[in-house]
N, C-alpha and C positions, 0 to 999 in steps of 0.2 A: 504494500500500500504506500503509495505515495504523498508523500504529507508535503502542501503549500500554505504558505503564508504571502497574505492579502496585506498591503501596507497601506493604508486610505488618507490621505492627503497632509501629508505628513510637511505643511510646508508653512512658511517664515510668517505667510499673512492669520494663520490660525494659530502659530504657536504663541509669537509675541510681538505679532506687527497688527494692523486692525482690526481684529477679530480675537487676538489673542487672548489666552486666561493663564492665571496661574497655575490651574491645574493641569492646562496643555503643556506647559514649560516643564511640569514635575515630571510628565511620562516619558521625553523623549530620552534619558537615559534606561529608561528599561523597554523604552520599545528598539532600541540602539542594540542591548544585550539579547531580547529577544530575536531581530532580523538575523547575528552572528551564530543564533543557535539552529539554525537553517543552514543548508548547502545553499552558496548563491542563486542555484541554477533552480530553487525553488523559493523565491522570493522574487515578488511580483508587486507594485506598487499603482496609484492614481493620482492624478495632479489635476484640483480644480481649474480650470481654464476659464476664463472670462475674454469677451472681445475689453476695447475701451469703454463701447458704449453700454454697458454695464446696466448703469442706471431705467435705462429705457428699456431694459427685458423685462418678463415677466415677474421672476427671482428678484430682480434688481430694485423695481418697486415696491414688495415685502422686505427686503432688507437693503436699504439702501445706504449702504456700503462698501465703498468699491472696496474688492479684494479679487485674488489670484488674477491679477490682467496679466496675460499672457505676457512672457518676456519682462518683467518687472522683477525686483527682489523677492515681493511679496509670494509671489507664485511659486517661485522656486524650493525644491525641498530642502527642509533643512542641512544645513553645512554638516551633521553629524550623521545624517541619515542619510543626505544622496551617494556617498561614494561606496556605500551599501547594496545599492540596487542596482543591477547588471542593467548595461546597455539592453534596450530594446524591450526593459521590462517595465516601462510604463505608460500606460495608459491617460490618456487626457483626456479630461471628461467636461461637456460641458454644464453639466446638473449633476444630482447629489448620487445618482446609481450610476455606474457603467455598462452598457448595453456591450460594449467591445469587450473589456474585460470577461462579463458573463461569458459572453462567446467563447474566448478563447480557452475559458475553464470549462466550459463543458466542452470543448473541442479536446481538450488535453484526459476530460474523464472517460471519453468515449474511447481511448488507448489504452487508462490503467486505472483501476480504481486510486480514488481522489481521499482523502481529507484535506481540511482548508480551515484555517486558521486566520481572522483577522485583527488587526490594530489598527490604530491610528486618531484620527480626526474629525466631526464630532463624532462621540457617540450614538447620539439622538436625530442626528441628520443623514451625511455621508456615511457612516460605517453602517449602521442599521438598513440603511437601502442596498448598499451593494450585499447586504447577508441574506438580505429576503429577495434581491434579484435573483441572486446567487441559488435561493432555496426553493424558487420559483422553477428556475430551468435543472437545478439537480436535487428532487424530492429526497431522493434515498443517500445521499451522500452525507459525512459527518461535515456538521458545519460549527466552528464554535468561535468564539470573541474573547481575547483577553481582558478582561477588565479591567487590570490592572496598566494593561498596556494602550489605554483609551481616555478619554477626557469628553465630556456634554460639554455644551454650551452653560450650564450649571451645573452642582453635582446631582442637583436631585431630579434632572432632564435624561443624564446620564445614566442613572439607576432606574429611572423608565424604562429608559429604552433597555434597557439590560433585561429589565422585570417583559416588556414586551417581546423580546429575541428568542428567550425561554420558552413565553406561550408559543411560540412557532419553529420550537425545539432547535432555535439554534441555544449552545449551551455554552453557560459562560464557565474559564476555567482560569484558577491561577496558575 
């Protein structure tokens, strides 16, 4: 069984640039130790993407606050975590799920049986959508969320969505 790890938007504008929190700051050392407990060649990550004009999308008018604009520092993953993630293993997404990434895990399940592992950025937004994308196109595969390795927009948005993951059997583990 082949075991991957999902790294979900592990970048400068949600750790401690516009969108940042303290609790995003506190996980990227153990999401750092966690990516190194993987072979590179099963770590896989996603980088929010935004045009400039941000503001005028959908997203943009709910939260209107420009982050991840493409090519910006913001967008970029962090300095601790990019040189972690093999060339060609990321994904840019422009909303909170990856429809590419999905693909290309169940493209990789339909060779070997899967487990899949995610971290990252929010809890309650991005990592939560790409788990239930994920658990959408693969019902029978083990899907589960670090918690420890994860940050909400709040703690108590975070432990939602955690207490939510659960009900749809993804499982959180430390």
């Amino acid at each position: 069984m082949r075991k991957i790890l999902l790294v979900i938007d592990m970048q400068n504008d949600f750790i401690d640039g516009s969108l940042g929190t303290k609790e995003a700051v506190e996980i990227v050392p153990k999401v750092v130790k966690k990516i190194k407990s993987y072979p590179a060649e099963d770590v896989f990550a996603t980088r929010d993407t935004h045009p400039e004009d941000y503001l005028n999308t959908q997203e943009g008018k709910y939260l209107p606050i420009k982050h991840c604009i493409k090519g910006t520092n913001g967008w970029q993953i962090c300095r601790e975590v990019a040189p972690l993630i093999p060339e060609g293993h990321i994904f840019d997404k422009p909303t909170f799920g990856s429809v590419e990434l999905a693909k290309a895990v169940k493209k990789m399940a339909e060779k070997e049986p899967l487990e899949i592992e995610l971290v990252g950025l929010c809890t309650d937004i991005c990592v939560i959508s790409n788990a239930l994308l994920l658990k959408a196109v693969l019902p029978e595969t083990k899907i589960s969320v670090a918690p420890d390795c994860c940050a909400g927009v709040t703690p108590q948005k975070h432990k939602a969505a955690l207490e939510t993951m659960g009900s749809c059997q993804i499982m959180g583990i430390l």
